[in-house]
Backbone as CSV, one residue per row, in Angstrom:
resi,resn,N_x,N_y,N_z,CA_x,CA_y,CA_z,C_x,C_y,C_z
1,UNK,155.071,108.156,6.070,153.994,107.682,6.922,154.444,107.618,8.376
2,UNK,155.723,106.960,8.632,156.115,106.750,9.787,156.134,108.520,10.650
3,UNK,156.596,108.775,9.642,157.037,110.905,10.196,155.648,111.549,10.611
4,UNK,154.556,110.826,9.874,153.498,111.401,10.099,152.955,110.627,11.136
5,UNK,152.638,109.585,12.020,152.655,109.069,13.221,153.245,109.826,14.341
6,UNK,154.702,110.039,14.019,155.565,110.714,15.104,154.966,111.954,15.577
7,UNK,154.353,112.590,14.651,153.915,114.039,14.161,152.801,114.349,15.034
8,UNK,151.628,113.294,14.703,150.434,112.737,15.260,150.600,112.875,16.911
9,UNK,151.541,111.699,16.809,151.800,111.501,18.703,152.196,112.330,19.176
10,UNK,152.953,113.458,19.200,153.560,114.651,19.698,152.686,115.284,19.844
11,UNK,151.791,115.600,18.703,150.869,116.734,19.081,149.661,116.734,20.062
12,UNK,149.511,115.109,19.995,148.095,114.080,20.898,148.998,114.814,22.134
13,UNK,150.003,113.951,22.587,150.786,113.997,24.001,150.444,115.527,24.762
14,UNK,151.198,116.384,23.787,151.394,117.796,24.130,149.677,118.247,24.447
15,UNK,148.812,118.139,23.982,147.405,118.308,24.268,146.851,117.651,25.626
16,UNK,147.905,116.432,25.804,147.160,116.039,26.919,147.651,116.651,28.342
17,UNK,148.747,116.690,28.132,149.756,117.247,29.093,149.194,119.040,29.575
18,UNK,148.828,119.527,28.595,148.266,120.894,28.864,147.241,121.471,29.316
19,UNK,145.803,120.089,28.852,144.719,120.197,29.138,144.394,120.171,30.525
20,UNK,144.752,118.988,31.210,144.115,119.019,32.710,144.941,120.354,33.381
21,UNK,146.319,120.839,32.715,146.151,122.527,33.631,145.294,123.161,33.342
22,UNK,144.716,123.464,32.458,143.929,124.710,31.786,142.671,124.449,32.336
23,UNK,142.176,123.511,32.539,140.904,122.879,33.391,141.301,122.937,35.025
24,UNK,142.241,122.485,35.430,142.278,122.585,37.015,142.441,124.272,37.007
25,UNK,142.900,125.034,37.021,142.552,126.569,37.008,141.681,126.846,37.322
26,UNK,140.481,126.609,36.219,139.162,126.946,36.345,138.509,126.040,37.225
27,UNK,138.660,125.381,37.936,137.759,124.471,38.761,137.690,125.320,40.522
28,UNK,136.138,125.455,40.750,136.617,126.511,41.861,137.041,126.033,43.141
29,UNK,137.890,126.045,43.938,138.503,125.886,45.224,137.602,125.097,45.803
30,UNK,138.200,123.926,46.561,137.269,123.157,47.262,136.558,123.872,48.812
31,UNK,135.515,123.563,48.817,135.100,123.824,50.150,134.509,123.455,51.644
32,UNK,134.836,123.301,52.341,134.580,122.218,53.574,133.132,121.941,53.477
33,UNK,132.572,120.914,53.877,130.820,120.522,53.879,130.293,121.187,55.051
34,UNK,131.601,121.553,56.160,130.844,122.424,57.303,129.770,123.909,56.747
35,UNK,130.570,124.426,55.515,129.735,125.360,55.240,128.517,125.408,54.833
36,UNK,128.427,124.385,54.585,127.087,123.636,54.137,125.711,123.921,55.015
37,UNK,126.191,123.819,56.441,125.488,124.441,57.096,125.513,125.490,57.707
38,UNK,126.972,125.975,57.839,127.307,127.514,58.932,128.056,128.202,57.894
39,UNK,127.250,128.420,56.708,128.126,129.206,55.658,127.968,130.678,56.075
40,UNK,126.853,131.097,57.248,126.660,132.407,57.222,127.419,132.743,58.517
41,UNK,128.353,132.193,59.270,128.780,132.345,60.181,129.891,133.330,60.320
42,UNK,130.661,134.590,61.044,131.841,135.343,60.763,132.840,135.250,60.298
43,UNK,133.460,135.276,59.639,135.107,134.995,59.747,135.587,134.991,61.204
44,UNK,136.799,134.263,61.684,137.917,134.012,62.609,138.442,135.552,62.702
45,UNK,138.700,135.444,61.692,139.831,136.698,61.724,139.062,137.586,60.309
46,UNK,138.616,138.801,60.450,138.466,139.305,59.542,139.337,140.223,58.433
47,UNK,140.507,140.572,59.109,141.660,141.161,58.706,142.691,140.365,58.556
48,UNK,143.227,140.148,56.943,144.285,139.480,56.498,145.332,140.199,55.689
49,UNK,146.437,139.465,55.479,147.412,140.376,54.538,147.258,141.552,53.706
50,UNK,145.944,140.665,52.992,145.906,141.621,51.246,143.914,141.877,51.289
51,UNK,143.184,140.442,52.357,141.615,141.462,52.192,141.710,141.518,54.009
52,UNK,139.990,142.203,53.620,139.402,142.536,54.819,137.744,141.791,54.786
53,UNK,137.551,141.168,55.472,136.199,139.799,54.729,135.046,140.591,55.934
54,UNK,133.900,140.257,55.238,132.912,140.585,56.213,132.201,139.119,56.660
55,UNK,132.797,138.413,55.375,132.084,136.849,55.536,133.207,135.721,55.031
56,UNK,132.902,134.411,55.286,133.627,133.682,54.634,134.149,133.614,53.180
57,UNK,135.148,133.669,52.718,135.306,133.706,51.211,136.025,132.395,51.086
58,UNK,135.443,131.393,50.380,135.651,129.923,49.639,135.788,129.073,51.248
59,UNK,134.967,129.999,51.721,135.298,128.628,53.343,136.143,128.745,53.974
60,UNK,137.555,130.102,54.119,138.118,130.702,54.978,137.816,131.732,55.483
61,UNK,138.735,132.547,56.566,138.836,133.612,56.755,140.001,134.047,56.027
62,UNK,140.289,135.700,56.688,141.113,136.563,55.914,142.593,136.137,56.141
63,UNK,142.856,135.253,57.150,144.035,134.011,56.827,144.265,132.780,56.398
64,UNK,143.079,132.863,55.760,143.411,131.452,55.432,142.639,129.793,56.180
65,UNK,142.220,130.349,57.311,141.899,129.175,58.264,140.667,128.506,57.716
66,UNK,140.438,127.655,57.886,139.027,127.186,57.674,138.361,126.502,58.768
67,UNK,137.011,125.820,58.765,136.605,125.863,60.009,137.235,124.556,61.007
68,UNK,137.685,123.397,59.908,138.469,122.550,60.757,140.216,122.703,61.180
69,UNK,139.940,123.858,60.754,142.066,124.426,61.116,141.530,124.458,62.599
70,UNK,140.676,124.832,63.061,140.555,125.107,64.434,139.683,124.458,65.697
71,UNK,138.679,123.751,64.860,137.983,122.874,65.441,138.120,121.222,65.027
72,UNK,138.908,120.760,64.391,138.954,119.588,64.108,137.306,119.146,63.201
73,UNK,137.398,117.509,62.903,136.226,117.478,62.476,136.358,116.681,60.948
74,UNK,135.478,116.340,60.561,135.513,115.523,59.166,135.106,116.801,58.039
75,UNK,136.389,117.534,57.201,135.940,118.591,56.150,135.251,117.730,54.896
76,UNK,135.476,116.584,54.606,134.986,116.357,53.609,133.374,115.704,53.795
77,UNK,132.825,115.060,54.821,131.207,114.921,54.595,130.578,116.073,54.800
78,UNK,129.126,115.949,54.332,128.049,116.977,54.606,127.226,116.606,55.264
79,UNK,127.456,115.320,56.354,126.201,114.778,56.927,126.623,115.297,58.114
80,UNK,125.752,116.021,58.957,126.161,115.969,60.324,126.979,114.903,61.232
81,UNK,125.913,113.942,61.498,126.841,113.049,62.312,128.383,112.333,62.005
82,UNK,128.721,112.644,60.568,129.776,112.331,60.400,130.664,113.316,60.350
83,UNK,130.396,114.454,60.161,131.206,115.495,59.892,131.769,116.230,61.275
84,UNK,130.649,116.171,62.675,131.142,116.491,63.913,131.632,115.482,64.244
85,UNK,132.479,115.542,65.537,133.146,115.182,66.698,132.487,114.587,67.563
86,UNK,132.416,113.257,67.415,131.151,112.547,68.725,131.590,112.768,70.091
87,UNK,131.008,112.985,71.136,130.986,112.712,72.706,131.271,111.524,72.971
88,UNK,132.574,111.257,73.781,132.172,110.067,74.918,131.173,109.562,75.547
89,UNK,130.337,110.685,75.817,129.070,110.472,76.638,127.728,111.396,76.428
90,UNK,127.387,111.218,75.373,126.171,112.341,74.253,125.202,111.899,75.063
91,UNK,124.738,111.021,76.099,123.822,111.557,76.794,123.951,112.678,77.748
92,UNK,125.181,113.241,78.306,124.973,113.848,79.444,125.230,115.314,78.997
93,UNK,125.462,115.642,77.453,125.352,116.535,76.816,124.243,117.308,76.484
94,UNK,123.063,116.735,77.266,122.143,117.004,76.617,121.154,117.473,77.910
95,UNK,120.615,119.086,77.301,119.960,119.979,78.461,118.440,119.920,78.867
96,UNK,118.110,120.063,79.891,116.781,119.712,79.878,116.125,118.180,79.133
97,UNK,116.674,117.200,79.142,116.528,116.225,78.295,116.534,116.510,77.062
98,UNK,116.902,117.193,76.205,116.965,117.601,74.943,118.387,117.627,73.987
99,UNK,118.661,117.241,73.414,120.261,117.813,72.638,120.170,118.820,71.679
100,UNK,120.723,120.168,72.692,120.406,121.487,71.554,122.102,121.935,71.435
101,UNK,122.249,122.561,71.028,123.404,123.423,70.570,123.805,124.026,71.702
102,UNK,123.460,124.296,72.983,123.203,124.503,74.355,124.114,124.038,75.121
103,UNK,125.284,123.723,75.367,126.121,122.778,76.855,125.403,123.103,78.128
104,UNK,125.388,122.112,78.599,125.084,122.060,79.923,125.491,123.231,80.805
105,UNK,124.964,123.141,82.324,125.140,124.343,82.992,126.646,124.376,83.509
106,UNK,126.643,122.712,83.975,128.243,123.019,84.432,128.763,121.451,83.967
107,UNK,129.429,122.227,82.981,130.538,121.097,81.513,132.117,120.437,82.215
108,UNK,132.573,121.247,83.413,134.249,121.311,84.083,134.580,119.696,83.983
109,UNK,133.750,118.968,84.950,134.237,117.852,85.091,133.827,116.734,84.084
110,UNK,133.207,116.961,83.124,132.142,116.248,81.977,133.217,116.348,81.115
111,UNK,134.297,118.264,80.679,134.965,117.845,79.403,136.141,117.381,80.088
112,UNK,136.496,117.188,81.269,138.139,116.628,81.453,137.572,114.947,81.169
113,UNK,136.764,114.126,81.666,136.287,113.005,80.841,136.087,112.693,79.717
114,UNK,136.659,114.027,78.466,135.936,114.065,77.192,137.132,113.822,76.058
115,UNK,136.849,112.905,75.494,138.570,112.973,74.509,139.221,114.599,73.764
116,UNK,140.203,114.500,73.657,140.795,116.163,73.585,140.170,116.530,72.032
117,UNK,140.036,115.085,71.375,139.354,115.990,69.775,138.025,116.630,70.138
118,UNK,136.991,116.055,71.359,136.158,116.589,71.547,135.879,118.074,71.601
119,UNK,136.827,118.110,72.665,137.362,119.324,73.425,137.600,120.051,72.342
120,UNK,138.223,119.772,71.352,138.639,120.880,70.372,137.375,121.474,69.476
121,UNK,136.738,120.240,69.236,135.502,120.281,68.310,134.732,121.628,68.900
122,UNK,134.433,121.605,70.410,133.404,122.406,70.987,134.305,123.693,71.415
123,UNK,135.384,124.004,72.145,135.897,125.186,72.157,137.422,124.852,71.835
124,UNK,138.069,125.242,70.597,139.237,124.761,70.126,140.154,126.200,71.162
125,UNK,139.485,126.865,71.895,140.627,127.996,72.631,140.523,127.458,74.060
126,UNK,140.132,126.343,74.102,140.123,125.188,75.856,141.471,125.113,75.788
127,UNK,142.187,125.545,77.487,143.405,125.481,77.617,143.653,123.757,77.385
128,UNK,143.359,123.187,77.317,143.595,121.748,77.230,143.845,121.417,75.412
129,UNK,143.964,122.312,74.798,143.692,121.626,73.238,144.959,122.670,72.690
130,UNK,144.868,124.345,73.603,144.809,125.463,72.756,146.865,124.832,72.165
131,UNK,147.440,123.916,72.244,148.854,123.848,71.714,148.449,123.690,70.464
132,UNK,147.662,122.934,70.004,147.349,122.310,68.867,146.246,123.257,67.876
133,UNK,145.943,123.943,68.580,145.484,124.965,67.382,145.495,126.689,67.732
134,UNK,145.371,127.493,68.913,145.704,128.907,68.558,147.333,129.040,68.419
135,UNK,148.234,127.853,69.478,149.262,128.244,69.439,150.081,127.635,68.472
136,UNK,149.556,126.351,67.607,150.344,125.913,66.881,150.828,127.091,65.302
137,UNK,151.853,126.661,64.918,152.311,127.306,63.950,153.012,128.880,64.385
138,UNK,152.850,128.822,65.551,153.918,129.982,66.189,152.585,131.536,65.830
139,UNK,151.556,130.905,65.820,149.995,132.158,65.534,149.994,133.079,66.985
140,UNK,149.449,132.200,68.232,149.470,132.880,69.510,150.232,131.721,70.707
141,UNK,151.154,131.589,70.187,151.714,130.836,71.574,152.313,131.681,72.130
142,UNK,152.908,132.594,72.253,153.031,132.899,73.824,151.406,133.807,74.651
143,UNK,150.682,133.725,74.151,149.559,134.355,74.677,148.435,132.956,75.622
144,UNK,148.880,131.742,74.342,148.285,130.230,75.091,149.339,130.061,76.108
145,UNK,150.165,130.088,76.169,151.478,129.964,77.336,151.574,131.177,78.582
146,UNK,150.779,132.309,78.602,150.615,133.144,79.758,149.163,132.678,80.093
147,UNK,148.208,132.529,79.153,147.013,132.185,79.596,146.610,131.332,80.551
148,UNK,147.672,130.090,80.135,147.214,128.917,81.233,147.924,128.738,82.132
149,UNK,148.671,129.926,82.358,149.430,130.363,84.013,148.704,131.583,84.588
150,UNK,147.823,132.206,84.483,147.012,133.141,84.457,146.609,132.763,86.057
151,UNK,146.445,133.882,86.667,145.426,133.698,88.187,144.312,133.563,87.390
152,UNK,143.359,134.225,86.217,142.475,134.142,86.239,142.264,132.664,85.847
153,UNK,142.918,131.928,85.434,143.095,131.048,84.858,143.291,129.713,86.083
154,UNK,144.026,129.574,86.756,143.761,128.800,88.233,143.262,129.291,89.635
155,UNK,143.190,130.561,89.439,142.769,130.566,90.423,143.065,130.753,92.018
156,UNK,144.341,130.418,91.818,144.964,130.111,93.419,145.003,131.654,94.280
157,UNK,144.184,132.257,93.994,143.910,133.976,94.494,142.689,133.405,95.667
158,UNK,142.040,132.553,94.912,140.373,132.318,95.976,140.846,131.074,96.761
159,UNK,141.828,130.258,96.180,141.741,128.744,97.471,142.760,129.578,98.382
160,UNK,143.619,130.434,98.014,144.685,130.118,99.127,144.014,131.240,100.157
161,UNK,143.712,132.211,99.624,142.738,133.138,100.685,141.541,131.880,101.498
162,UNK,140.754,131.247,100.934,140.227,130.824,101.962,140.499,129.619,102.694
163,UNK,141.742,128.909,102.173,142.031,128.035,103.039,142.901,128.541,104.176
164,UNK,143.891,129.710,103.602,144.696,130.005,104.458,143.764,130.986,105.761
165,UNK,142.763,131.678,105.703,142.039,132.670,106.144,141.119,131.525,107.319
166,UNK,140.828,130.619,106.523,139.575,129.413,107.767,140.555,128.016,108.083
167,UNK,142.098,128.905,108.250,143.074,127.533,109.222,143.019,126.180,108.834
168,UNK,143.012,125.934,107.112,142.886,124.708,106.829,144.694,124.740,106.069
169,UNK,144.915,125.525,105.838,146.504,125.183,105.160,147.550,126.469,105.628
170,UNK,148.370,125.959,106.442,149.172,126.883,107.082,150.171,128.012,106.494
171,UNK,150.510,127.530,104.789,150.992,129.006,104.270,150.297,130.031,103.695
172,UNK,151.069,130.989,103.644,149.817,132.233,103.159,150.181,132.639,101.866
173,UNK,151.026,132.116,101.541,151.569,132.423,99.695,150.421,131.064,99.069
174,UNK,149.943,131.491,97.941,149.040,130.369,97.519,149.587,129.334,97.350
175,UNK,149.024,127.801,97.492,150.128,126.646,96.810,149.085,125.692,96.060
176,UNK,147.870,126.176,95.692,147.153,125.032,94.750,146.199,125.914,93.602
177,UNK,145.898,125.749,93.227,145.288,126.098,91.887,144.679,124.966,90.683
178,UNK,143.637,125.697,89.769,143.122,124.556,88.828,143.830,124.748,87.197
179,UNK,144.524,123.770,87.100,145.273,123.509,86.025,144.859,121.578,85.569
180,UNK,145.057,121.543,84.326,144.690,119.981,83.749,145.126,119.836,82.500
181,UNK,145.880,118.420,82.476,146.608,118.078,80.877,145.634,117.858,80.191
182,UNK,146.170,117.495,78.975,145.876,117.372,77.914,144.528,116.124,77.688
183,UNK,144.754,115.050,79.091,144.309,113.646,79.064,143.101,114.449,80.089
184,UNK,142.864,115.714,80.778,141.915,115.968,81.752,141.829,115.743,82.953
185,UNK,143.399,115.127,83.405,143.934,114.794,84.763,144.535,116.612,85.597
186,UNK,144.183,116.159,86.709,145.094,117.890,87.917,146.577,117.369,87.169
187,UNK,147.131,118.854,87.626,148.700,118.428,87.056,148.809,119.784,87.983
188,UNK,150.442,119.829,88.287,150.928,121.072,89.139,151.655,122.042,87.999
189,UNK,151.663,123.198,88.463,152.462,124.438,87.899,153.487,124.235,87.967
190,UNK,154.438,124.352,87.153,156.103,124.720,87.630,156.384,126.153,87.152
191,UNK,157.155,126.938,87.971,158.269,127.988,87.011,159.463,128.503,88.145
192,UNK,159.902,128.547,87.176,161.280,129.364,87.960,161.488,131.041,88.579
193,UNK,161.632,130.929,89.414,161.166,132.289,89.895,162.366,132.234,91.450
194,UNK,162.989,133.623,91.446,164.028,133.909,92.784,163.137,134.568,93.641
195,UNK,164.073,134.726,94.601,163.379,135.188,95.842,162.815,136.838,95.809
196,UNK,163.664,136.961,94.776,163.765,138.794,95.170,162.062,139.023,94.523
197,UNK,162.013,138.056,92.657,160.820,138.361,92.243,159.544,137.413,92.858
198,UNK,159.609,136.566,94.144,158.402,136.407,94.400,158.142,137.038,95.785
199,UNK,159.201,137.902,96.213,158.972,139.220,97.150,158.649,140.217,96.326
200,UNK,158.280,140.723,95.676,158.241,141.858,94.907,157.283,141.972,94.017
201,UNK,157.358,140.988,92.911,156.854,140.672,92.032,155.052,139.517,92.672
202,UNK,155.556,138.772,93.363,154.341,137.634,93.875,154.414,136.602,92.941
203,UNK,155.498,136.327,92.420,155.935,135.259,91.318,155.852,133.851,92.616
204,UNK,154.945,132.834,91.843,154.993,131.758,92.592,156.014,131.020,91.407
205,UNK,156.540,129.658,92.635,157.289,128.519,91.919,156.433,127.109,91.795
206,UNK,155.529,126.836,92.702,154.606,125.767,91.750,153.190,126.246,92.645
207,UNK,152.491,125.559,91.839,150.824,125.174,92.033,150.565,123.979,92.634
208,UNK,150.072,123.525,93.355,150.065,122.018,93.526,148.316,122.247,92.907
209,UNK,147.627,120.967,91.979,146.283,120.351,92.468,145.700,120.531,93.908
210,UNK,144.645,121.094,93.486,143.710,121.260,94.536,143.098,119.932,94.927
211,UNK,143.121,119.153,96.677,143.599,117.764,96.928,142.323,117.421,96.714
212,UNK,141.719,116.338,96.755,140.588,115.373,96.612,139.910,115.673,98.314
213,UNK,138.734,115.828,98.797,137.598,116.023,99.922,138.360,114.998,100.416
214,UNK,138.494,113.501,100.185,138.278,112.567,101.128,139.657,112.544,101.515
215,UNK,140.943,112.813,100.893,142.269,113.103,101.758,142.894,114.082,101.641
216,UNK,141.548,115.504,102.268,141.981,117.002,102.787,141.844,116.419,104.502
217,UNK,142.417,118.144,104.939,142.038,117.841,106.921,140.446,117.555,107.268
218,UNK,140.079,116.487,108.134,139.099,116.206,108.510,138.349,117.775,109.271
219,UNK,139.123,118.440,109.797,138.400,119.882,109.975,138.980,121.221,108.465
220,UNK,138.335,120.773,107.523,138.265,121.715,106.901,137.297,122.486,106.463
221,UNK,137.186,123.518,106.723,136.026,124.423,106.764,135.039,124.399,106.092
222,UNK,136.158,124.213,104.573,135.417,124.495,103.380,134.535,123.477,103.119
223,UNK,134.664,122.263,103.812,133.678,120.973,103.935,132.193,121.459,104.266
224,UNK,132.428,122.258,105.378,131.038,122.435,106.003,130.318,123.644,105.365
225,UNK,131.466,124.257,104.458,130.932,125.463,103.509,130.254,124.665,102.615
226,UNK,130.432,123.707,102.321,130.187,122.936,101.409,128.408,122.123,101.691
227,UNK,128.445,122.113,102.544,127.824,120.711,103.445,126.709,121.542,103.511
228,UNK,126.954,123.185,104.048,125.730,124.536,104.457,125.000,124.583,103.094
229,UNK,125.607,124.802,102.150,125.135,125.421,101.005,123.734,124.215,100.455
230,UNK,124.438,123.257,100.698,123.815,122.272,99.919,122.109,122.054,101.542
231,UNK,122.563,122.227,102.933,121.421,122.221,103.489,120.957,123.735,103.044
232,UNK,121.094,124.977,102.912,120.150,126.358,102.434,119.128,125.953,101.132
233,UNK,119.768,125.140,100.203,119.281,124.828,98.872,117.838,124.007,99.353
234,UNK,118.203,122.843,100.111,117.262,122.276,100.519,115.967,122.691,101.317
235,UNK,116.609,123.696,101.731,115.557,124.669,103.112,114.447,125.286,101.983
C-alpha cells in the first residue's frame, strides 16, 4: 500500500511539473494594448535578421521593438488616458482650441518645458531623449552623437552670419548655436579640435547658448529685426 502511494505521488508530481510547459508554449505571445488601437500602423524597421514584415507581427517589428521600446508609455492598459504619456501642460497642446493628434504650430519652447518621458512619448528621435532610445543598446549611437552636433542641428551657420554681418558680435568663426539637455535648459558644445583642423576643416571648439534679448548689446540689430517683423504683421 505504502509503494503504491509513493507510486501515486510521483506520477501526480511529474504531471504537474510538465503541464504548465506544454500549456505556456501554446499560449500566444503577449501583446502591447497600444495595438489595440494602432495595430495597422508600419513596422519601425521592416527588415530583420530572419523576416521582412509589411506589418506588425505579435506587436513588433522585424527587430523585435515594440511600440513602447521607443516611445515609452504604459504597454499593459488599453485605455487611452492611461496608456499615453500625459503633458505638463495639455492645455497648450491643443490646436485651434481642440486636442487633435495635431501639435501645435510652434512646440520649441512648449517641449523644453515638457518632462523628457513626454518628449519621448511624442517624438522618441528628439535630440533630447534620442540616448535613451535610438542610441541606447549601441542600435544608432554614433549617428544620435553626430546628429546633435550637426549645423543642421544648431545652427550656428545663420546666428553667426547675422550677428557677425549686422556688428552685433565681433568674431566671424560662429560661437553660439541651439543645443538643450535632457532637463530642456541651453547648454554649450564642447569638442576638441587643433588649429590646423579648424583652419581647414571649420571644426569649431565650443558653441556657446544663444544669450537671452534682455542681456544681448542694447544695439543689436536683430532686436529691431525683430521689433519690424512683428510691426509688418500688424500693418
Amino acid at each position: 500500500m505504502t509503494r503504491f502511494i509513493r507510486i501515486h505521488f510521483f506520477i501526480v508530481t511529474a504531471v504537474f511539473l510538465v503541464w504548465p510547459l506544454s500549456v505556456l508554449s501554446q499560449v500566444p505571445a503577449k501583446v502591447e494594448g497600444c495595438v489595440q488601437c494602432h495595430g495597422q500602423i508600419e513596422p519601425m524597421h521592416r527588415y530583420g535578421p530572419t523576416d521582412t514584415l509589411e506589418k506588425l507581427k505579435d506587436g513588433k517589428d522585424a527587430v523585435g521593438l515594440s511600440c513602447t521600446s521607443c516611445h515609452g508609455g504604459n504597454p499593459v492598459s488599453r485605455v487611452k488616458d492611461e496608456a499615453h504619456v500625459r503633458a505638463r501642460f495639455p492645455s497648450e497642446w491643443r490646436r485651434d482650441g481642440k486636442y487633435t493628434g495635431a501639435n501645435p504650430e510652434r512646440s520649441n519652447t512648449l517641449l523644453a518645458r515638457e518632462s523628457w518621458e513626454f518628449v519621448r512619448f511624442v517624438n522618441p528621435g528628439d535630440l533630447r531623449v534620442v540616448g535613451k532610445t535610438c542610441a541606447s543598446s549601441a542600435c544608432h549611437e554614433i549617428e544620435s552623437k553626430n546628429a546633435s552636433r550637426s549645423m543642421m542641428t544648431h545652427g550656428a551657420m545663420l546666428w553667426g552670419a547675422a550677428l557677425y554681418n549686422n556688428g552685433s558680435f565681433h568674431l566671424k568663426d560662429p560661437r553660439f548655436g541651439e543645443s538643450y539637455s535632457e532637463s530642456g535648459a541651453p547648454q554649450t558644445l564642447l569638442q576638441a579640435s587643433t588649429d590646423e583642423q579648424r583652419r581647414v576643416k571649420g571644426l569649431l571648439s565650443l558653441l556657446d547658448p544663444i544669450p537671452r534679448w534682455e542681456i544681448s548689446q542694447p544695439g543689436n540689430v536683430l532686436r529691431v529685426i525683430r521689433s519690424s517683423r512683428r510691426m509688418w504683421r500688424a500693418a
